[in-house]
N, C-alpha and C positions, 0 to 999 in steps of 0.2 A: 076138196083137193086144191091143192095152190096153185096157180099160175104165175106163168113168167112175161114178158116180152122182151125179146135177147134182137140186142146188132151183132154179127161178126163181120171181121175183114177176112174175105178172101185173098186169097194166092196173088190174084193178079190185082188188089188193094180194091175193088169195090166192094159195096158194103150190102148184106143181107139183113134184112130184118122179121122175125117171126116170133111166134108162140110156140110155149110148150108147158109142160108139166114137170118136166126135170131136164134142167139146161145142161147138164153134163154130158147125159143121157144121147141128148140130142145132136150134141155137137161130137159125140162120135161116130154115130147116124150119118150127120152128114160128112165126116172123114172118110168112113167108110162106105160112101157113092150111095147110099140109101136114104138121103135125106132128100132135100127139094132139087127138084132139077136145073136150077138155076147153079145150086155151087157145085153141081158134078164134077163140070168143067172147068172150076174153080180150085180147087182141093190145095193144100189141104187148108182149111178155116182156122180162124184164131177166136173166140170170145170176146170182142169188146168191151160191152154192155149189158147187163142184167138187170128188170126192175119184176119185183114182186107185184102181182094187183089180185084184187080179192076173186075174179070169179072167169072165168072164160069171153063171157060178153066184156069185160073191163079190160082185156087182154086184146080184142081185136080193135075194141076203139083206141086205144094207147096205140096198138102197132099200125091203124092206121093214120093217126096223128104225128109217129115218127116219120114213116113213108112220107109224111107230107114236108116234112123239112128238108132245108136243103143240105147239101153236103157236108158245109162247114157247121151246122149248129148240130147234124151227127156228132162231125168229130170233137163238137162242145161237150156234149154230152157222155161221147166216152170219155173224154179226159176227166171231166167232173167225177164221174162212175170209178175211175181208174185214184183219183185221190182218195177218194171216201175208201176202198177198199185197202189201198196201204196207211190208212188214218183211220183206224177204227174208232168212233166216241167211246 
């Protein structure tokens, strides 16, 4: 099964970051108050950032390596994320 590790921006502009198995999925989850209870209070969420990694353990080290940057290398990384997506190779 794939894994993901996803940033969104919430409502009030800070940023979530987590795992899942299907980012679509989840980012309606947490639209819909059923996700982590950090963006309850946030609603409603945008998708940022999506990266693929092979396994769930490769999933929590990546998302906690993003955790560890700071704000502006997030918004590095979406923007990066954000080109590659309208510039498909």
């Amino acid at each position: 099964m794939p894994w993901a590790v996803y940033l969104a921006r919430c409502q009030d502009g800070s940023l979530y970051t987590g795992v899942t198995t299907d980012p679509q999925r989840r980012l309606a989850e947490h639209n819909a108050g059923r996700g982590a209870a950090y963006t309850r209070s946030r609603l409603p969420i945008t998708l940022i950032y999506c990266e693929p990694v092979d396994d769930r353990s490769c999933a929590l080290r990546r998302e906690h390596a993003i955790r560890q940057l700071s704000r502006s290398e997030k918004e590095r990384l979406a923007a990066l994320y954000e080109v590659r997506r309208s510039n498909p190779a």
